[in-house]
C-alpha positions as CSV (number, residue, x, y, z in Angstrom):
1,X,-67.6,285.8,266.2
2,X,-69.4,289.0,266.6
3,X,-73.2,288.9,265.8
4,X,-73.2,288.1,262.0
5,X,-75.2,290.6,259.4
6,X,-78.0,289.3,257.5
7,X,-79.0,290.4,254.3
8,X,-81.5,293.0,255.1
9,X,-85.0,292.2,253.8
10,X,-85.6,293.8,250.1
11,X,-81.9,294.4,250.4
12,X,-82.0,294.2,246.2
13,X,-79.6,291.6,245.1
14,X,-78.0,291.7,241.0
15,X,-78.8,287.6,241.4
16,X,-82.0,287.0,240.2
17,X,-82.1,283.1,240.8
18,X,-79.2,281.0,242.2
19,X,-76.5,281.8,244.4
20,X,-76.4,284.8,246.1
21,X,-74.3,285.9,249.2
22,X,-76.1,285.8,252.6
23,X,-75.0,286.0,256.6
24,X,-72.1,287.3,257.0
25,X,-69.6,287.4,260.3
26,X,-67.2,290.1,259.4
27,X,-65.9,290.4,262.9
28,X,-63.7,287.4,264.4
29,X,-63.2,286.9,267.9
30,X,-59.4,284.8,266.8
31,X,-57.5,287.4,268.2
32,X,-54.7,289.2,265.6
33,X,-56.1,286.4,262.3
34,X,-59.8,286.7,262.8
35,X,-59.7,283.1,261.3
36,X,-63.5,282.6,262.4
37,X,-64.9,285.5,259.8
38,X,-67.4,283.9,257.2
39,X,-69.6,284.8,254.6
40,X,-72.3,282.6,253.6
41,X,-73.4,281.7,249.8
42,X,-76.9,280.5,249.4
43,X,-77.8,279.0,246.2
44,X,-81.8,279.7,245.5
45,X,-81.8,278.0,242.0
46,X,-80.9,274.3,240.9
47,X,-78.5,272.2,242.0
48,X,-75.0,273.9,240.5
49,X,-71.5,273.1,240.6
50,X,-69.4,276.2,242.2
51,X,-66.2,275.1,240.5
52,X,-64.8,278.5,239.4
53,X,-67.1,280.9,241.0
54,X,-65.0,283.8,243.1
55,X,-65.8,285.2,246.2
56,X,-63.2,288.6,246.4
57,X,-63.6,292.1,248.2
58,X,-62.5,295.6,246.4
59,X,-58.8,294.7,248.3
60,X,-57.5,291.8,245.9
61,X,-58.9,289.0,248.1
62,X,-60.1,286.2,246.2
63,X,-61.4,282.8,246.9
64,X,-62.1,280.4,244.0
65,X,-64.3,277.5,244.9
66,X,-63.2,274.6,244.1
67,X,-65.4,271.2,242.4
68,X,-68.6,271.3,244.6
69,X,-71.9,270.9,243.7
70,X,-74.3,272.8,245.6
71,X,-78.2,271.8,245.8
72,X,-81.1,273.7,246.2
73,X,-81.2,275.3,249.3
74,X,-77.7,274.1,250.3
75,X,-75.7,277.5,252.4
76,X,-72.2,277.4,252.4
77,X,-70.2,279.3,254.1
78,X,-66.1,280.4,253.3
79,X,-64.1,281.3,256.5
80,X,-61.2,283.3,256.9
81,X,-58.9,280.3,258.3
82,X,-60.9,277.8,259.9
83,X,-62.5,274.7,257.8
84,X,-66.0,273.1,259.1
85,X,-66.9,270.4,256.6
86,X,-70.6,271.0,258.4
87,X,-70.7,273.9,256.1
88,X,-69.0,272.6,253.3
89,X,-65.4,272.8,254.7
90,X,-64.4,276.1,252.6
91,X,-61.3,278.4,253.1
92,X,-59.5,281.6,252.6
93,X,-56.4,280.1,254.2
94,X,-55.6,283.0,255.1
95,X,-53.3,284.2,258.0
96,X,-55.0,287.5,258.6
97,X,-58.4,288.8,258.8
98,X,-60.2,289.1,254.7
99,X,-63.1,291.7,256.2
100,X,-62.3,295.0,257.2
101,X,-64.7,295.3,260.6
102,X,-64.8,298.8,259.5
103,X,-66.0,298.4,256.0
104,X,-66.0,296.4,253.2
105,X,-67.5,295.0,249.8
106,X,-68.1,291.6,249.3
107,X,-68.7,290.5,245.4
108,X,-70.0,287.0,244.1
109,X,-68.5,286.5,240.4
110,X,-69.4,283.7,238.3
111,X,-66.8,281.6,236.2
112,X,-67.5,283.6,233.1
113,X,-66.7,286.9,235.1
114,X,-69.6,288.2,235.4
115,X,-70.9,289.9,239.0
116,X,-73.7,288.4,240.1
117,X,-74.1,289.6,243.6
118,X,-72.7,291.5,246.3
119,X,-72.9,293.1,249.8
120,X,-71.4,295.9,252.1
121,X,-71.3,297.0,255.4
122,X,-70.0,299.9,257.2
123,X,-68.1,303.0,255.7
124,X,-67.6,300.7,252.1
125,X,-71.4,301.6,251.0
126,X,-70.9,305.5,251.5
C-alpha cells in the first residue's frame, strides 16, 4: 500500500464527538483489485455500536457495518478485499479497487442518514 493520507491537522471535520474517518490508503499495491486499500474510522466519543453506520464514496459504494461495538479510542479500519481481524476484520468484498487513486470523497453516515463526516483527496476536492 502506498503511503496512507492522514487527516491533516485542523483539517475541520462535520463530527464533533465520536467517530470520524481517519488514515486512509487509497492506493493498493494488489495489482488489478487493489484489495489492500483501507480507510480507517476512529471513534473519539463513547463506546458505540457501528451496526448501520455507512461508509460510501460519491460512486455508489457502500459499506454497512455490521453489529460491532467500538470503544473509546478503538480505530477500525474497512479494506477493499482483504479481512485483518487485528483491525476489526471489516470488508468491502469487493473484486476491484473502491478509491479512485486519482480522486475521491469518502463520507461517514450514521444509521439515521445523517453525514457525519467525510474526506477527499486528489482532483475530488476541486
Amino acid at each position: 500500500v502506498a503511503a496512507p493520507i492522514p487527516m491533516p491537522e485542523g483539517t475541520p471535520s462535520l463530527a464533533p464527538v465520536g467517530l470520524r474517518l481517519g488514515e486512509l490508503g487509497y492506493d493498493g499495491t494488489a495489482l488489478r483489485t487493489e484489495a489492500d486499500e483501507y480507510i480507517e474510522i476512529i471513534n473519539q466519543g463513547a463506546a458505540l455500536n457501528v451496526a448501520g453506520w455507512v461508509l460510501m464514496d460519491d460512486d455508489g459504494n457502500r459499506f454497512v457495518f455490521p453489529d460491532h461495538t467500538m470503544q473509546p479510542g478503538d480505530r477500525c479500519r474497512v479494506y477493499t478485499n482483504e479481512v485483518h481481524p487485528e483491525s476489526c476484520g471489516f470488508s468491502f468484498g469487493s473484486s476491484r479497487g473502491i478509491w479512485s487513486n486519482a480522486g475521491d470523497v469518502a463520507i461517514l453516515v450514521d444509521p439515521a442518514g445523517v453525514e457525519v463526516d467525510r474526506q477527499c483527496w486528489g482532483n475530488a476536492c476541486q
